[in-house]
N, C-alpha and C positions, 0 to 999 in steps of 0.2 A: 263036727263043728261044735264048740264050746256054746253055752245056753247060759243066759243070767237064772241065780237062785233067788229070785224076789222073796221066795216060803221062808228065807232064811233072815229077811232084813223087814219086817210086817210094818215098821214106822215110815219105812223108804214112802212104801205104797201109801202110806195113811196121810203123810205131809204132804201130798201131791196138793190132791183136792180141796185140804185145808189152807193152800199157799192159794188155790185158784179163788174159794173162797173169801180171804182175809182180803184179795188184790181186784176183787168184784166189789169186794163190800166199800172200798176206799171212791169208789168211782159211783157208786149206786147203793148208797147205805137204807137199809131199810129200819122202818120205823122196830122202836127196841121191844112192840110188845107182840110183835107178827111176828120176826125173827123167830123167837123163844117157842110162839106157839106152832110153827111147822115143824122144830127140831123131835116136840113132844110123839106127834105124828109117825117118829120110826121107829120106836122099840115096838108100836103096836104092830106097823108092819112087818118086822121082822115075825115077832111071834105066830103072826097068823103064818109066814112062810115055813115057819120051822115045824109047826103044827100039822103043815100038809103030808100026807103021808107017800102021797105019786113023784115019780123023777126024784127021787133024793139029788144026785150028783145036780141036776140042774136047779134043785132048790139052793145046794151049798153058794152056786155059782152067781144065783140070785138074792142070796143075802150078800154077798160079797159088793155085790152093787147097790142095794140099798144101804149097806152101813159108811160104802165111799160118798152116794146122797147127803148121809146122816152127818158125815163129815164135813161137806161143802154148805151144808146149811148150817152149821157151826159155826166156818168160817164167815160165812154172812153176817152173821149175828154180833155184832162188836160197837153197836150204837149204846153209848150209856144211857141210862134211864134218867133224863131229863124233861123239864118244860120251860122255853123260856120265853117271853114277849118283848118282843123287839121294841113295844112302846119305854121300855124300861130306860134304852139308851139316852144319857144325858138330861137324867131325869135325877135330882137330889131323892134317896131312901132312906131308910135305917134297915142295917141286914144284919140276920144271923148268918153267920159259917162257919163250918170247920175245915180247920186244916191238912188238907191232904198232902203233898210233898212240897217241902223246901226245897225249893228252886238254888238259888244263889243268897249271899252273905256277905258283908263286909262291912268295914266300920260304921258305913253311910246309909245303907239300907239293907232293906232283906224282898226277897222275892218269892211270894206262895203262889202254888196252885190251890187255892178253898172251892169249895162248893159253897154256895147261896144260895139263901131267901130271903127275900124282901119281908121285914117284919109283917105288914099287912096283907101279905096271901102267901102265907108258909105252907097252908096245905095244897097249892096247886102248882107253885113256881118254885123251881128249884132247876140250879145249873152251875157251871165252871166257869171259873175266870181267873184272871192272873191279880193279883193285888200284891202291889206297890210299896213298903213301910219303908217310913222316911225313919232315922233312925234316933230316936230317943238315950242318953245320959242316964237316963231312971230308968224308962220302964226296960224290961230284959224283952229279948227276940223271941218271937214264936216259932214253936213247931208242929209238926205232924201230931193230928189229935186233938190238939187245940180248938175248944169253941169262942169266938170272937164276934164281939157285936161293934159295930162303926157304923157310920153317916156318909155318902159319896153316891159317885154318880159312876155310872158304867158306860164305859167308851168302847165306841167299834173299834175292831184293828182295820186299819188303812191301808190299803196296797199303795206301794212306791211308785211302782209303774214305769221302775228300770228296766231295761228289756233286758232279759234273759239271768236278769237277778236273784238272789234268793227270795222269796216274799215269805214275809214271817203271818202276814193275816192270812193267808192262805193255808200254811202249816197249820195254824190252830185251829183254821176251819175245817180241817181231818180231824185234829185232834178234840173237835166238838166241844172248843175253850169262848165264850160267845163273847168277853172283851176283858179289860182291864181297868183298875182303877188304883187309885191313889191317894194315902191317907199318909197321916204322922203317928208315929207309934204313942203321944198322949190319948189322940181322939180314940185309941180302938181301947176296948173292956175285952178283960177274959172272961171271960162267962164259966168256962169250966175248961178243966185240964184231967185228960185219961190217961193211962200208961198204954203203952204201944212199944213193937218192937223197934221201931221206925227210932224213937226216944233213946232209946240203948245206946241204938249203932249210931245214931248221932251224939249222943255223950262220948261213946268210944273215939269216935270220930274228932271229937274238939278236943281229945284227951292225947289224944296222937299229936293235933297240929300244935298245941300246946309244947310237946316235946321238943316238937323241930323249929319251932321258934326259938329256943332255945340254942339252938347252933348259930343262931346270931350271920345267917344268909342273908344276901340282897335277894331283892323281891325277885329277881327272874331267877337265881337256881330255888329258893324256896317255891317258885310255883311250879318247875319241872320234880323237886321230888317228894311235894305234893301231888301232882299227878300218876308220878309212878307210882307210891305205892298205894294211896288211896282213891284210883282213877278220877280223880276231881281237876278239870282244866279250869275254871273261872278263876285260876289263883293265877293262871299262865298271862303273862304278855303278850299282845298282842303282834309283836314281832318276836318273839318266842316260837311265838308257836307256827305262825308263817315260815322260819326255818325250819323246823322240823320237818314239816309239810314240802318242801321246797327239794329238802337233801331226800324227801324218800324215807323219812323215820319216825313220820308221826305215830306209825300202830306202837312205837315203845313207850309216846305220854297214854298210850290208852290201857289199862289192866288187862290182861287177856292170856290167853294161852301161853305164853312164855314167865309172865309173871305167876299165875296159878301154879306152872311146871316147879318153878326156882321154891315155893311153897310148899309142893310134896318130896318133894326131894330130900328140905329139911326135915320137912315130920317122917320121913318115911327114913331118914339117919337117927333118925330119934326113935322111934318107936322098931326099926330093925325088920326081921323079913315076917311076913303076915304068915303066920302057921297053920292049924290045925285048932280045934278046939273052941274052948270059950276063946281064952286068950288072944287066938288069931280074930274072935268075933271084935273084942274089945279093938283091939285095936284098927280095927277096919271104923267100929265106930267114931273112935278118938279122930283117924283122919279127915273121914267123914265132915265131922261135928269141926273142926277147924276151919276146912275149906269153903265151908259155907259161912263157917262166920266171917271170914274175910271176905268171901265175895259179898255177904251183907254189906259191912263196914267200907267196901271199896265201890257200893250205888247198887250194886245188881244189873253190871249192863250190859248188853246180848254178847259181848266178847266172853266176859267173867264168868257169867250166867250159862254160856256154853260150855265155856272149857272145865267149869265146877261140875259139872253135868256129866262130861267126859271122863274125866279123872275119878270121879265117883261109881260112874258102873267098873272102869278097869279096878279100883279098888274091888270089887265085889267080888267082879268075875275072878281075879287070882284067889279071892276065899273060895268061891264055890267052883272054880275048877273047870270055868266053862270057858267057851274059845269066845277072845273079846274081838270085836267086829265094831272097828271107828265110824264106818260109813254106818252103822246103825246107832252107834251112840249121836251122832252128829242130827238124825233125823231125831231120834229122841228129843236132843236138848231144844232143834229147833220147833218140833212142838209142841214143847211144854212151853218154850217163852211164846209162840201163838196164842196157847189157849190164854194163857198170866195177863199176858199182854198184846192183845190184838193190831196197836198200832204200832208195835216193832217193824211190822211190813213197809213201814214207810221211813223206817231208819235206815241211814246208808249204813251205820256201825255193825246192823244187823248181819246184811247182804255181805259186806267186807269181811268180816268175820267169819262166814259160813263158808265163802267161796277162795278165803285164803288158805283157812286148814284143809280141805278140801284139793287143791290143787296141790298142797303139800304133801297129802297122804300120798297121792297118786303121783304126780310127776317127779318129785325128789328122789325118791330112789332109781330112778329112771336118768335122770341127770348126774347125779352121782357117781355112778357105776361108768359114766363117760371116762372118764379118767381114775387112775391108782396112784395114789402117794405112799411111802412107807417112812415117811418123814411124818410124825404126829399134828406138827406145827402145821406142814399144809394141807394135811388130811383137814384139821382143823377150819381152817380156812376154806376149802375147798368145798365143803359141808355148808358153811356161811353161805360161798357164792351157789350152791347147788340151791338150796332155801330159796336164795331173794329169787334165784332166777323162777324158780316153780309158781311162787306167789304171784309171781309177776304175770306167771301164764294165765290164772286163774282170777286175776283181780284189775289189768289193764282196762280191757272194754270198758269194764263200771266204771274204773277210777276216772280214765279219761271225761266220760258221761258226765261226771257227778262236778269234779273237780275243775276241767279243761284243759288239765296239762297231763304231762308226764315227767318224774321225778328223775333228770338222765341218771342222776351218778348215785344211783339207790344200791348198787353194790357195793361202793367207796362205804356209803356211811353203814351200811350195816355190817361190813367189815370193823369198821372202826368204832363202831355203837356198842352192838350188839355185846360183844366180850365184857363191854365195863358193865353191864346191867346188872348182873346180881349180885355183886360188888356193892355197887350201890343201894340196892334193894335190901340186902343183906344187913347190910351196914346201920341204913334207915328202920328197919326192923327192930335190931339190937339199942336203937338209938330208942327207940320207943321201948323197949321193952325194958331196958336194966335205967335205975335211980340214975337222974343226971348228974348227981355229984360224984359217980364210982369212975376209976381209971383210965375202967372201959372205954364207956361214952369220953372222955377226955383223950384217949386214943382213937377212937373211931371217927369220932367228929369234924375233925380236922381232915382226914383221911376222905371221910365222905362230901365235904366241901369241896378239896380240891375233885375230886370225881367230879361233880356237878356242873364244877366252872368248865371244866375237861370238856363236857357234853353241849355245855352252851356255845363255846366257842369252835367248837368241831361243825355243828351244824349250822353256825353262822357264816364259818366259811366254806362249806360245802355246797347251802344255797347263793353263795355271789360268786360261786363260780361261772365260768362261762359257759351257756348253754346247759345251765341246772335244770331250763325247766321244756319242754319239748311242746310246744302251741300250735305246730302248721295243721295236725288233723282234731278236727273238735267231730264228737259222735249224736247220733241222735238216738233216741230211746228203740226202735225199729233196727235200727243196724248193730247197738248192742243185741239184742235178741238174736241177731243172725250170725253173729262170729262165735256168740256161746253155743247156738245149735251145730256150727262147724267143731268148736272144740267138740262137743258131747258125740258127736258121730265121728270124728275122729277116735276117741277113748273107747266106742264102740270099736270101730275097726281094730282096733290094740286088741282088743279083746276076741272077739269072734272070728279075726283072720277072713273075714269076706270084701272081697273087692268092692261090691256095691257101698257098701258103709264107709269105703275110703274116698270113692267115687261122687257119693253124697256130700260129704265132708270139702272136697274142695268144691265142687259147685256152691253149695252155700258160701265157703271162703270166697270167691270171685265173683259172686253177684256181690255180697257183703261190700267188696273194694271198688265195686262199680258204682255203687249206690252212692258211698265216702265220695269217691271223684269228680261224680256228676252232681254231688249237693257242695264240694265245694267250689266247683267251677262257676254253679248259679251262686253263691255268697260272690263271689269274685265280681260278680258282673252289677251286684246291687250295691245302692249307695241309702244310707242313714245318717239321719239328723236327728238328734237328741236334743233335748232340754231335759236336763237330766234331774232328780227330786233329792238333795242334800240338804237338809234341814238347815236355814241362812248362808247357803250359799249359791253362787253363780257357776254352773257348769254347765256347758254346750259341748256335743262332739259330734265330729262328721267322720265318717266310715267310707273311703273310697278307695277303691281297686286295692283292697288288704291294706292300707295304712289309716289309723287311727290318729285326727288332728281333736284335740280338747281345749278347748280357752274357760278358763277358773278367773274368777277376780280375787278370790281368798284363798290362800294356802289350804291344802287338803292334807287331813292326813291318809297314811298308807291304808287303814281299815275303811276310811271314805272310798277312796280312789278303786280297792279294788272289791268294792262292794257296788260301786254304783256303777262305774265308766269301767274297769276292767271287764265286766261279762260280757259284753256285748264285743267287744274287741277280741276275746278269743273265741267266740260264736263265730264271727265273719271273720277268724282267720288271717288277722293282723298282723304282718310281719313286721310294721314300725309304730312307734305312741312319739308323737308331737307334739309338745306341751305348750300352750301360749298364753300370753298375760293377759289379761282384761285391764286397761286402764281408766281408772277413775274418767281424765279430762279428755279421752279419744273415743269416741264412736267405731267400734270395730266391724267390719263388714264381713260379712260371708257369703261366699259366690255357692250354691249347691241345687245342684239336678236342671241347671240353667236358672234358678231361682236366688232371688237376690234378699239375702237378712242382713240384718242389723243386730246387736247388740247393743242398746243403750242405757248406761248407765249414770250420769251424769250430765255432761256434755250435751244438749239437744242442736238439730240442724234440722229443721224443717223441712229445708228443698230436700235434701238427703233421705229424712225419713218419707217423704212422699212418694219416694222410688220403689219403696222396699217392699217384697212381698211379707216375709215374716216378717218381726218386731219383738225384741226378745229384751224384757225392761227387766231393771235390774232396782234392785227399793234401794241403791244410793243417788235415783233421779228425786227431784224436787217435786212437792205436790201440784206448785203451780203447773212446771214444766209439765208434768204427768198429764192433768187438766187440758193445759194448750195442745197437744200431742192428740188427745184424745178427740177435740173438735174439730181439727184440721184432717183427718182419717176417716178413708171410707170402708173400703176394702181390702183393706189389708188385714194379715191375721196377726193379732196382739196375744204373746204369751208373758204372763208374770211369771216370775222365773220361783225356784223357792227360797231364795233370799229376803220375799216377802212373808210375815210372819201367816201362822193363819189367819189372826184375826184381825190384823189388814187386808189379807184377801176378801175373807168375807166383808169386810167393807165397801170395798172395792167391788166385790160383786153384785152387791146389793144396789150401788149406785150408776153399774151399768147396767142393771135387765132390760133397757131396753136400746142399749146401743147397738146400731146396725150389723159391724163390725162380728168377728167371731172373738171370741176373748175366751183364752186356756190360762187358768189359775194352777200353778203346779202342786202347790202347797194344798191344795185341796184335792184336787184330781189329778195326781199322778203326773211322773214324767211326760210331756210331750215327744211323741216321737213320729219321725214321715221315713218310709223305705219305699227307694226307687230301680227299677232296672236302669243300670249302666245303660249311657252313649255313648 
């Protein structure tokens, strides 16, 4: 029987306990000066172990466990060195900061991440937050490194309190970002400016976008091949990019392993085969020293930052001769980006990335080998479809998780994607790199434009195909865990040829589908009512026996709709969406869980609203009306929807504390939402 060689992969073993760590610390973060001081506590142990002179082998055996310690309290350790006082919130200051990453960019404002102090207790308050620049005509844009002094107040992030939404206060309260605020770019002073390398690759950066403005693109292919080669999506449309997502080909707006690959390829035509000597040194360095500056210049992000990672030890290893081992480059890169950056753990780009290459090393060949072409063309081809299907083994559970669909026709478009990509990469490359008045660029440009429309319009119509996107199963956090334990003891059994590890493999598969069956059968049987939190607008939906009914008074768009009311509808497993109008001059009724609502938005009926259990107001009713409404009401439950601004709510709240009645303000406290077992 075959044996795994762990002696031979020491990172495999080493990101274990650092992954369990980083995904402890997200849930149970310890304070940043405890962390640091338990880690100090193992080089002492070790020594004293290694000092001992009795049991050697079990001493070896015993450092081995203490340095996996050494590592898990590593991974704990990821709280930044902060202090902040929550008295601070909505409180006028004057703050020092600096600038730590440029967020987002465009004519209208800029978007940092700074660190702050409040001018009068700089020695004890300091923290992160997001700050806001409205954009100024004079003054120029800040960046990374930048000390900035302004006047403003710090806002908490708010949760939405859409069910099963993204919540972005939530995200930043991992990310230990304590709020945000919002200035004009006269009010803020630079205080002082450093050079930084952050500076560089962003000049580089505007130096590129610069070029490709110059191809004279509409704004949706200039934000696709802005994204590919410089992985920046904020230039993307917002149904741009939802096609991508939709056909199955979003990992091509994202920089990563295939674009890195299209990179060494070129430097490695160029600089020829790595030899012996200085010369093969040099030029191990030259690709080196390239790779990284692109993955600099393309964000540094866990796709890039992996595949740069990879590509750089197989450069090495062909200089020095040694047998290259992916499944160890792969632990490598992922814990270098752990230690770099601790809350990668909480990136899906991360997880996506790790577990696509990954399922590609190992299942592709495997898939491949099913069939023999000796036609080039479908060799070619055959190769595509071997890929997506492998990826697809390796990255479904999450995707589904993370996303709630499944991409059907993700073979179609990476058949049809994937070919034109370095074409275009290429292309944009040369675009940036030779004077835009030479022939070149005057050849190329045009060439590369049409590519781009090529790409937009492929995935536009690949997402409205029929049945693009696959909804009936939605996963939960627990049963992904359980289908990837299936996969990884099955890849055992592949490997060791023992029965029991196949035998494992499908029990975990079959409790896995039981689990799926029996959480969707209980969605099936429950019923939800929403008041849903769109900033001025009126959205209600009710969720019953898998069909999704939503009444809007104001048009939504696509990024509303499937940010606030779509999650929830592929959660409970929706096979239809229902759209209905909220009219101004009609009182809309809704019958749900035997409970009788109202929507009113105009229109008042008295007898009518005295029937109603909920009451769901809408701020195009009248103050008097609102007023009459509210004295004639006893027990019923009154929801302002979030069509009311905030600071009408809080008006409004202030002048009911003491009404009997229960009264939900959306715009203040989140969506309203009731779930009921089915009758």
């Amino acid at each position: 029987m075959k044996s795994f060689n762990f002696s031979a992969i020491p990172f495999v073993r080493l990101l274990i306990p650092l992954l369990v760590g980083r995904f402890v610390s997200v849930f149970i973060p310890l304070p940043f000066p405890v962390s640091y001081l338990l880690i100090l506590f193992i080089p002492l142990a070790i020594g004293l172990i290694v000092k001992t002179p009795k049991r050697k082998y079990s001493n070896r055996n015993l450092v081995g466990y203490v340095i996996y310690c050494a590592v898990f309290l590593l991974g704990l350790s990821n709280s930044k060195y902060s202090a902040f006082n929550s008295s601070l919130y909505e409180q006028q200051k004057l703050y020092h900061a600096q600038v730590q990453e440029l967020i987002r960019e465009d004519s209208l404002k800029q978007s940092l991440l700074v660190r702050c102090m409040p001018f009068e207790d700089k020695q004890t308050t300091f923290f992160e937050a997001i700050l806001y620049v409205k954009a100024d005509s004079v003054k120029p844009f800040f960046l990374p490194g930048d000390e900035l002094v302004f006047e403003t107040k710090i806002n908490a992030f708010t949760e939405t309190g859409n069910p099963y939404a993204f919540e972005y206060a939530r995200y930043m309260a991992i990310r230990q970002v304590k709020g945000q605020c919002f200035v004009d770019a006269r009010d803020v002073m630079l205080y002082s400016s450093s050079w930084s390398f952050k500076k560089v690759f962003y000049s580089i950066r505007k130096g590129a976008e610069e070029k490709l403005r110059q191809l004279n693109l509409n704004k949706r292919e200039f934000g696709i091949v802005y994204a590919l080669l410089l992985g920046d999506k904020t230039m993307l449309e917002y149904d741009t990019k939802a096609n991508f997502s939709s056909a199955g080909a979003i990992h091509v707006l994202s920089v990563s392993g295939l674009h890195v690959g299209i990179i060494y390829l070129l430097l490695m035509a160029f600089v020829g085969q790595i030899g012996k000597g200085y010369r093969g040194t040099l030029k191990v360095l030259v690709v080196i020293f390239v790779l990284w500056m692109y993955a600099a210049i393309a964000g540094m992000s866990p796709s890039v930052f992996r595949a740069t990672i990879m590509f750089s030890v197989f450069v090495i290893s062909k200089r020095i001769n040694q047998q290259y081992n992916i499944y160890h480059s792969l632990a490598i890169a992922a814990f270098i980006i752990l230690i770099i950056n601790p809350l990668a753990i909480i990136h899906a780009g991360f997880w996506l990335s790790f577990l696509a290459v990954a399922s590609i090393v190992y299942f592709y060949p495997q898939i491949n080998h099913l069939f023999y072409f000796t036609t080039p063309w479908f060799k070619y081809i055959w190769a595509l479809v071997s890929v997506s299907l492998a990826v697809q083994i390796g990255t479904v559970p999450f995707g589904i998780y993370l996303f709630g669909y499944f991409p059907t026709w993700f073979i179609v478009a990476n058949v049809m994607i994937v070919p034109i990509l370095p074409f275009v990469l290429v292309g944009a490359i040369v675009v940036v790199l030779v004077p835009m008045d030479s022939l070149v660029v005057e050849m190329i440009g045009g060439a590369v434009a049409s590519l781009l429309y090529y790409l937009s319009e492929i995935t536009a119509w690949i997402s409205h195909l029929k049945f693009a996107k696959f909804t009936a199963i939605q996963l939960q956090f627990y049963q992904v865990i359980i289908l990837y334990v299936s996969i990884v003891l099955f890849i055992v059994w592949q490997h060791l040829k023992s029965g029991k590890y196949l035998f494992r493999a499908l029990v975990f598969f079959f409790v896995g589908v039981f689990c799926i069956s029996a959480v969707s059968f209980k969605r099936y049987q429950e019923e939800i009512f929403t008041v849903h939190q769109i900033k001025g607008k009126t959205a209600v939906s009710i969720i019953n026996k898998s069909a999704c009914t939503y009444w809007v008074k104001d048009s939504l768009s696509k990024q509303e709709f499937e940010y606030a009311i779509l999650p929830v509808a592929l959660m409970q497993e929706s096979s239809a969406l229902n759209r209905v109008e909220v009219m101004n001059d009609v009182i809309t009724p809704i019958v749900f869980a035997g409970y009788r609502i109202l929507i009113v938005s105009d229109v008042v009926d008295y007898e009518i609203i005295q029937e109603a259990d909920y009451i769901v107001l809408s701020a195009g009713i009248k103050k008097y009306q609102l007023e009459n409404i509210l004295k004639q009401l006893s027990d019923q439950y009154i929801i302002f929807d979030s069509s009311f601004p905030r600071y009408a709510s809080l008006k409004w709240q202030e002048q009911l504390a003491d009404y009997e009645s229960e009264v939900h303000f959306v715009s203040l406290h989140g969506a309203f939402s009731l779930k009921f077992e089915g009758r």
